[in-house]
C-alpha positions, 0 to 999 in steps of 0.5 A: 657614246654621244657625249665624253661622259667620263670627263663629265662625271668627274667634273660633276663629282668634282663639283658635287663633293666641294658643295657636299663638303660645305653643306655637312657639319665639321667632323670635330663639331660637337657631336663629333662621332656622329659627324664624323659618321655622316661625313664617312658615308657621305664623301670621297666615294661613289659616282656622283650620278644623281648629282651629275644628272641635276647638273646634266639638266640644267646644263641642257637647260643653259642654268649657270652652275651655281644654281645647281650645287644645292640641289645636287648636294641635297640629292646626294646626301638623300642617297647617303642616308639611304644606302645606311639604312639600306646596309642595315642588318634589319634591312640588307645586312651588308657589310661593303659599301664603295670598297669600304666597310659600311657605317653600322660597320665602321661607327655601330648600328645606333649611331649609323641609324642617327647618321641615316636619320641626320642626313635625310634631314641635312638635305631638306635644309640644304635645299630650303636654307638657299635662300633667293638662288630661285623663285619660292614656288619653284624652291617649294616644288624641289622641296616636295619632289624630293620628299616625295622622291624619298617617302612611302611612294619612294625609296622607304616604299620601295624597300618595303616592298623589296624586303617582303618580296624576298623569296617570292615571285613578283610578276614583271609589273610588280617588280617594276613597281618596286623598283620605280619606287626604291631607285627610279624615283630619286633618279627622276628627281635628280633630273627634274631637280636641275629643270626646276633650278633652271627656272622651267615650269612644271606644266612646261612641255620641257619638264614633262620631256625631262619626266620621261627621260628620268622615269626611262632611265630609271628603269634602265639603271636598275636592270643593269643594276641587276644584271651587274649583280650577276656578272660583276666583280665584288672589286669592280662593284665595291659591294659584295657580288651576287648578295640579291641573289643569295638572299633570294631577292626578285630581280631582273635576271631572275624574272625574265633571264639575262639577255631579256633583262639586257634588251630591256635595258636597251629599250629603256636606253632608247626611250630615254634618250627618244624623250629628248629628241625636241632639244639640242646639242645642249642636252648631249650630256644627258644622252652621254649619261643615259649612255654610260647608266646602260652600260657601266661596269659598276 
């Protein structure tokens, strides 16, 4: 890898979980088991990717830190309340989620579902809540690329179409579609999250660059996402092994077989990181992190 990526992910985690920390209500606020629930699902777990893209961005963009804690929070606590809801039994029925027992598990399917509502919640009011860190056009625009990130052109569209297609055949640009919606969008909002924090306009050639590499390396995430479905370890990945496929959900593997899925990934892998060729050794971070999202093992 082009880029010590592991140490960045563990400062950018590191960092993530003080501004998560901060931003969530204390466990014995009144109501105490729902706070307790969103704190559960929210922290001590997981690789913090979404939030180390926001502040891979603004690093490449030479943004100071403190700029980017909000926005990496509020994505980060969209991802959380998106993988309750998806860990539902009306949705994917999952009963593991980062080595642990998900939240309808450990705290009851309604009280899971409220944790879910009061996290996408939470988020919006991190964002709008930090007042004067940047201009108000530009705090407007993280603010509706998050909503749209996570809305019916998003991750609730994306489910939708993935909890239909179960046991169907999706051609390959329709599984494309579902998986840019449920995955790539928040993905791309991460990093295009730290740009806008960083001050870069969004008519700016270096916002339409940073589009293309997270909409690339959306895509990469989730083919590789898929192919660990198949090849991994319910003890490396913290969620049960093989559950797409045993509920006949369209992935990858199954479309186009495992070593078509691996050159696609590769091949997003290399647009992503061909979109930042006009920037410098700043955004080396960035190519780190294309890296590690191609080739992880969980």
């Amino acid at each position: 890898m082009p880029f010590p990526v592991l140490d960045f992910l563990a400062e950018a985690a590191e960092r993530a979980e003080r501004a998560l920390q901060v931003s969530l209500p204390a466990a014995e606020q009144l109501p105490e088991r729902l706070h307790q629930a969103m704190r559960y699902s929210v922290l001590g777990g997981g690789k913090r990717l979404r939030p180390a893209l926001v502040y891979a961005a603004g690093k490449a963009l030479n943004a100071p830190p403190e700029l980017l804690d909000p926005p990496a929070a509020a994505v980060e606590i969209i991802h959380a309340y998106s993988l309750i809801h998806d860990d539902l039994p009306a949705m994917d029925n999952d009963e593991l989620r980062r080595g642990k027992p998900t939240c309808h598990i450990a705290f009851g399917e309604a009280e899971a579902i409220l944790a879910g509502d009061a996290l996408q919640a939470l988020a919006f009011e991190v964002l709008a809540s930090a007042s004067g860190l940047w201009p108000a056009k530009a705090q407007l625009a993280m603010l509706r690329l998050l909503a749209s990130a996570c809305g019916s052109r998003g991750m609730a569209g994306g489910q939708a179409i993935d909890l239909a297609a179960v046991g169907q055949t999706l051609t390959l640009n329709e599984l494309e579609r579902m998986h840019r919606y449920k995955t790539g969008e928040l993905i791309r909002a991460s990093v295009l999250l730290g740009a806008l924090a960083a001050g870069v306009p969004e008519s700016s050639q270096e916002y339409a660059a940073l589009d293309r590499y997270g909409r690339e390396l959306g895509f990469a995430f989730q083919i590789h996402d898929d192919i660990l479905d198949v090849l991994g370890t319910t003890e490396v990945l913290g969620k049960p092994q093989g559950s797409d496929l045993a509920r006949g959900k369209p992935t990858y593997p199954a479309l186009v077989g495992i070593e078509e899925s691996r050159r696609l990934t590769q091949q997003h892998l290399a647009a992503a990181i061909d979109a930042l060729a006009e920037f410098d050794h700043q955004a080396d971070t960035l190519r780190g992190l294309a890296h590690y999202v191609a080739e992880r093992e969980s």
